[in-house]
Backbone as a ProteinNet text record, in pm:
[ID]
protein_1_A
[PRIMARY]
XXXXXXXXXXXXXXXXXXXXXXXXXXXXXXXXXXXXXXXXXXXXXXXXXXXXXXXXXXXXXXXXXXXXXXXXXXXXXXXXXXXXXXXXXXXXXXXXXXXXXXXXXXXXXXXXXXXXXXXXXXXXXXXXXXXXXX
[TERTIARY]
18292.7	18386.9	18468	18468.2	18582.9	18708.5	18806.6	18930.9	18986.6	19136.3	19221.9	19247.8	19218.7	19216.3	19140.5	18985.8	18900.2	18937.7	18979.9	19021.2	19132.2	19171.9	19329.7	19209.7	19120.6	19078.6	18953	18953.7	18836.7	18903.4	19025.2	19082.4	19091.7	19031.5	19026.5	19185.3	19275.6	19399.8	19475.7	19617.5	19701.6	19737.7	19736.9	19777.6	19897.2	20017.2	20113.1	20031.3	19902.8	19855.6	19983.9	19925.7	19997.1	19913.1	19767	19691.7	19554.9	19448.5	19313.4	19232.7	19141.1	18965.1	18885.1	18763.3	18628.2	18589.7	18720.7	18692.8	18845.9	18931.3	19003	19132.4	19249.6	19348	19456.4	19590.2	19711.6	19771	19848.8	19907.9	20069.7	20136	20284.1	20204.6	20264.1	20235	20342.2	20315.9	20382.9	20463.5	20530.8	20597.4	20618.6	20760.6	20784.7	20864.1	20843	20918.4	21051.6	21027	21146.1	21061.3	21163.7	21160.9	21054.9	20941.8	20818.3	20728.2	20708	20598.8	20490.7	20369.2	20228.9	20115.4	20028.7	19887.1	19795.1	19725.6	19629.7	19498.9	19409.5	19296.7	19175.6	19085.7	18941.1	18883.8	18807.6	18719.2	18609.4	18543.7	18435.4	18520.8	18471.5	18560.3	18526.7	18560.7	18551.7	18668.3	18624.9	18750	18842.5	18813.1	18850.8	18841.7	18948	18918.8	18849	18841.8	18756.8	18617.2	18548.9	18439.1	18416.8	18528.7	18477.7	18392.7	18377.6	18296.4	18470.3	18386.7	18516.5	18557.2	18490.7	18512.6	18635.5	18565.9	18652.9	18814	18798.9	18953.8	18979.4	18966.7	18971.2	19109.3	18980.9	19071.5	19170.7	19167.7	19264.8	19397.7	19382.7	19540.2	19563.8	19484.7	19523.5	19620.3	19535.4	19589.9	19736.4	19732.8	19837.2	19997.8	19922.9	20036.4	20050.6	20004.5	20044.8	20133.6	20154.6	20192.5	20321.5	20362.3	20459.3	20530.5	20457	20594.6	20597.2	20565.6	20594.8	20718.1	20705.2	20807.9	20946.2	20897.9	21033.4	21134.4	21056.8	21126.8	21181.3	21090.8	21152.7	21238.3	21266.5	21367.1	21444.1	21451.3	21522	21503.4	21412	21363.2	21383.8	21420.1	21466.2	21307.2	21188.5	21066.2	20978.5	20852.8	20743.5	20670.5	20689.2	20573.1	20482.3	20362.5	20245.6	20185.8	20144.8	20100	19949.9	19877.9	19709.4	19783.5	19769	19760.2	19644.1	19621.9	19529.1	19474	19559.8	19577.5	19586	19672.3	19657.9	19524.6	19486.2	19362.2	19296.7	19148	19054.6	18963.9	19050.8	18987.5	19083.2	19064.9	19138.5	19235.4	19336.6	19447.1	19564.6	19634.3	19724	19829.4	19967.4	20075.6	20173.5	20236.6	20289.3	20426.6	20551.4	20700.2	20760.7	20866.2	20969.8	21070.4	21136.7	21212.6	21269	21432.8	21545.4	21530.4	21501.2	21497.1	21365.7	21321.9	21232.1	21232.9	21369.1	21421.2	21352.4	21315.9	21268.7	21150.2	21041.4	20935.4	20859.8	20952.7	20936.3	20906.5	20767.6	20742.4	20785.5	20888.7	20970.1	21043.8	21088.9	21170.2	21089.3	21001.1	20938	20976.3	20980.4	21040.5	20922.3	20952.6	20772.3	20878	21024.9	21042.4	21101.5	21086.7	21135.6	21098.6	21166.7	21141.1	20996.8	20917.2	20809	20887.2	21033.7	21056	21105.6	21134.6	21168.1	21109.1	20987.3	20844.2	20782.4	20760.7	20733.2	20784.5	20944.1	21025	20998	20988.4	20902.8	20828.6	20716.5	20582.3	20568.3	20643.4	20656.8	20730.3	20825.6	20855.4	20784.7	20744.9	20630	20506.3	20480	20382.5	20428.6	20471.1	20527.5	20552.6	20607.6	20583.3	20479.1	20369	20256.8	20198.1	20180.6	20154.5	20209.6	20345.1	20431.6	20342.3	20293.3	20256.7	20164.9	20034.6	19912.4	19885.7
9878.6	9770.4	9788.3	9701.3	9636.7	9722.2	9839.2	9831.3	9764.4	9703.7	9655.5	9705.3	9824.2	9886.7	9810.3	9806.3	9755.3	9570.9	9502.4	9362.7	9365.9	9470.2	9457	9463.2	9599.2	9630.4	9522.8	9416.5	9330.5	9187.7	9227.8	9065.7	8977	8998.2	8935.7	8929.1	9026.2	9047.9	9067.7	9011.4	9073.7	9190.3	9213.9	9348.5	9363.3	9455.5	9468.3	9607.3	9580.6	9685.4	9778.5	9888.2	9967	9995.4	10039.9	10111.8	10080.2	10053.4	9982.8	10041.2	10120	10132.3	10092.5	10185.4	10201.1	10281	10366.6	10485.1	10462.1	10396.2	10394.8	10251.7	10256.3	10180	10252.7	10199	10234.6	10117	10109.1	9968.7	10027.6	9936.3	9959.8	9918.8	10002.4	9972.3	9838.8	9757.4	9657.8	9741.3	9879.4	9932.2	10020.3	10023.9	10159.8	10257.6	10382	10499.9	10467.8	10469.2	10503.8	10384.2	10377	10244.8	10304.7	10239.5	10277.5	10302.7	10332.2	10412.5	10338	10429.4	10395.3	10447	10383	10408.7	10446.4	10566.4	10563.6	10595.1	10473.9	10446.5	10444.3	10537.8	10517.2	10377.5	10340.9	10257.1	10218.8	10360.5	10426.2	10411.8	10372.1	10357	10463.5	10544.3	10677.6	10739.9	10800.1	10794.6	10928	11015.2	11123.5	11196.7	11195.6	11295.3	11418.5	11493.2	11618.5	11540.7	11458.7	11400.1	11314.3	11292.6	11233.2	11339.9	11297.5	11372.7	11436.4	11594.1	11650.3	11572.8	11515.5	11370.1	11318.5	11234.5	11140.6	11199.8	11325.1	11357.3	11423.2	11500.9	11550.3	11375.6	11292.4	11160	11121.7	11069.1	11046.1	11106.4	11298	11340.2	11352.9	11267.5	11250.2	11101.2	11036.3	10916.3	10887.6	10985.5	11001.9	11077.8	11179.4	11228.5	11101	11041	10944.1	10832.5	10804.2	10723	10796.4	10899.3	10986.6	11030.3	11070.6	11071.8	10890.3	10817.9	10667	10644.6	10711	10657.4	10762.9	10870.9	10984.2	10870.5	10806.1	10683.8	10606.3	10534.4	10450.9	10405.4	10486.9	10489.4	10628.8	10716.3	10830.7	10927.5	10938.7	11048.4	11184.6	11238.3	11423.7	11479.4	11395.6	11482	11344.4	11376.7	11305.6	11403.3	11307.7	11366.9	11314.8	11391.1	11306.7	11374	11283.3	11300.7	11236.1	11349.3	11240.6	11279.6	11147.5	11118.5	11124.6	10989.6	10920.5	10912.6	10888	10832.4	10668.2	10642.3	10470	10365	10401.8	10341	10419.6	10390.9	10477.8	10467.8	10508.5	10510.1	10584.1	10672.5	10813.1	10690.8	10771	10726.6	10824.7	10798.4	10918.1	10879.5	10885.3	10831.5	10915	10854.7	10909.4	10861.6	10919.2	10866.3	10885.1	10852.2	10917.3	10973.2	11100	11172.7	11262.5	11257.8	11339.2	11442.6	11447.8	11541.3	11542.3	11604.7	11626.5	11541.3	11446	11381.4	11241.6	11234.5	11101.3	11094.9	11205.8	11189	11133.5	11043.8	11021.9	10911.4	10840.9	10732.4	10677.4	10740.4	10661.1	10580.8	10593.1	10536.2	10390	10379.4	10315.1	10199.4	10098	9991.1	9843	9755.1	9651.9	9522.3	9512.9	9377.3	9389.6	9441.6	9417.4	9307.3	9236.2	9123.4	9094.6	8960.5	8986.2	8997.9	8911.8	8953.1	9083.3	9146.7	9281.7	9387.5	9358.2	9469.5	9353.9	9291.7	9241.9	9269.6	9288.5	9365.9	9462.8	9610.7	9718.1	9751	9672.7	9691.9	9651.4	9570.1	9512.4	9634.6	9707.5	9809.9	9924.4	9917.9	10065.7	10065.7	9947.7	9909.4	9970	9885.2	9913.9	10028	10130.5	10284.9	10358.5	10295	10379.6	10322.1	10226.3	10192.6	10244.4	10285	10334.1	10491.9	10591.2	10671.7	10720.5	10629.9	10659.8	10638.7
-1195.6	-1182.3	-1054.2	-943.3	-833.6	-916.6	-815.6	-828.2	-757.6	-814.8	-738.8	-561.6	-569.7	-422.8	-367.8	-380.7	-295.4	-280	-385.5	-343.7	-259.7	-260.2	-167.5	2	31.7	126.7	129.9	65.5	140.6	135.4	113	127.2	4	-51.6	-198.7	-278.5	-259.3	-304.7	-173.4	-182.1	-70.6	-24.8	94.2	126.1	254	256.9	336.9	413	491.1	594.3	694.9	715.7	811.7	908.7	860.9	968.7	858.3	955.6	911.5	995.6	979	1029.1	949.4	977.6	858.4	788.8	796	681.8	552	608.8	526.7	560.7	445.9	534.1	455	525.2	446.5	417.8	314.7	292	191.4	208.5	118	-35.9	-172.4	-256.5	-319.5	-421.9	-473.9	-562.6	-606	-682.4	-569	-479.9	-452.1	-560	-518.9	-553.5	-448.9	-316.1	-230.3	-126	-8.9	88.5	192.4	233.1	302.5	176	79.8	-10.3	40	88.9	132.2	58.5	22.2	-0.1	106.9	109.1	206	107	130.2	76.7	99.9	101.2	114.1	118.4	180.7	208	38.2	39.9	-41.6	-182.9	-257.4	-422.5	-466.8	-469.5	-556.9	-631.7	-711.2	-846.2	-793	-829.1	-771.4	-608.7	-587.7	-410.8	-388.4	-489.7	-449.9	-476.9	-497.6	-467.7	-365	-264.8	-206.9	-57.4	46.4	175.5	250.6	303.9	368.6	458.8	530.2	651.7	648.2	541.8	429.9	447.1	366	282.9	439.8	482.4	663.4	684.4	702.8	788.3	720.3	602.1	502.7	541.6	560.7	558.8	681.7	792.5	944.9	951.9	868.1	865.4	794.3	691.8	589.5	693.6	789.9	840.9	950.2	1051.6	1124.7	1020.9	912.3	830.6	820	752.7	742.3	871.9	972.1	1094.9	1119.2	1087.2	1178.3	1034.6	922.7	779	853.5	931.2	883.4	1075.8	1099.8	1264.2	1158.1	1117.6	1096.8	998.2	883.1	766.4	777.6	884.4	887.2	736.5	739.4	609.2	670	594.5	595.3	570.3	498.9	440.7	447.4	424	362.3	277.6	152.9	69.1	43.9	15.2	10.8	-187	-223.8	-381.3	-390.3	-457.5	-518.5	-621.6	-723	-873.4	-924	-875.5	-930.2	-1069.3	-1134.1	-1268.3	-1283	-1181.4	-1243.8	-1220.9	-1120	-1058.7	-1007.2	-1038.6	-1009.4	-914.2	-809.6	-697.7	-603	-541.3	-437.2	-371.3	-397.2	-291.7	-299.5	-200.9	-161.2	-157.9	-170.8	-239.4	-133.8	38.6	170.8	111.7	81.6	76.2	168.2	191.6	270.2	146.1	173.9	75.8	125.4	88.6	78.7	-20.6	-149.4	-237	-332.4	-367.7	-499.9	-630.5	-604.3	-721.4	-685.9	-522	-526.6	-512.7	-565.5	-628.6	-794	-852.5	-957	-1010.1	-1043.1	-1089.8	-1175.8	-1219.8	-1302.1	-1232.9	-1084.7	-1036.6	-979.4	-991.9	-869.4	-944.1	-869.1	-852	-810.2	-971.2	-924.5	-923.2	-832.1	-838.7	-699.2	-615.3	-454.2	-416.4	-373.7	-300.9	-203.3	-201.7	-77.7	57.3	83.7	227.4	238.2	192.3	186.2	205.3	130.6	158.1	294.2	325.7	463.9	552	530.2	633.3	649.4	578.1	537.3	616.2	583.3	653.6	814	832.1	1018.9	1015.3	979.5	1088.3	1054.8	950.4	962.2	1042.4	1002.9	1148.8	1249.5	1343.5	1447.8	1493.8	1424.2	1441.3	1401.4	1310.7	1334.9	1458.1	1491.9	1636.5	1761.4	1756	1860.2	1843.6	1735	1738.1	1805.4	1780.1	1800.8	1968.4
[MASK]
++++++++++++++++++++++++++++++++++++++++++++++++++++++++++++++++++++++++++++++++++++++++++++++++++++++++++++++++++++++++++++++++++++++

């Protein structure tokens, strides 16, 4: 079965992109934890990350750290953390925050009613600094 990931990465569902190739993309999730929260997502639907190719997970936490210094510009974060769950959807993705403490790693906090201009705002400036990065 199509995860929601892959309709987000073929267009089929909306997506607030940060950074897009052919091995993967990053996008803001529709529930943050904290302000920036990013997905960085395989291309390849695969459930678990230790299955996917060293390539693969190699680019992923290249892509994941360019995501995390463009979050620690542009929202003044003290840290980035980066989390695999992957419990809710099954398909590898990597979960980049920006974070002050350990406390704002908690899905309990995350938050599914932010505004769309808000996370649009979000994402134009996270953009913009992963672009200023690279």
């Amino acid at each position: 079965m199509t995860t929601i990931f892959t309709k987000i990465l073929t267009g089929e569902l909306p997506g607030r992109f940060v950074h897009r190739d052919e091995t993967c993309a990053a996008f803001l999730t529709i529930a943050p934890i904290t302000k920036g929260h990013t997905l960085v997502v395989p291309v390849a639907e695969v459930d678990h990350w230790t299955d996917l190719d060293d390539e693969v997970v190699a680019h992923l936490m290249v892509v994941a750290k360019k995501v995390g210094e463009a979050q620690k510009r542009a929202f003044g974060a003290d840290r980035v953390a980066l989390m695999i769950a992957g419990l809710e959807v099954p398909h590898t993705h990597l979960h980049v925050l920006p974070i002050r403490s350990e406390r704002d790693m908690d899905f309990a906090k995350a938050q599914g009613d932010v505004p769309a201009e808000e996370l649009d705002a979000v994402a134009d400036a996270l953009r913009a600094e992963v672009e200023r990065g690279q």
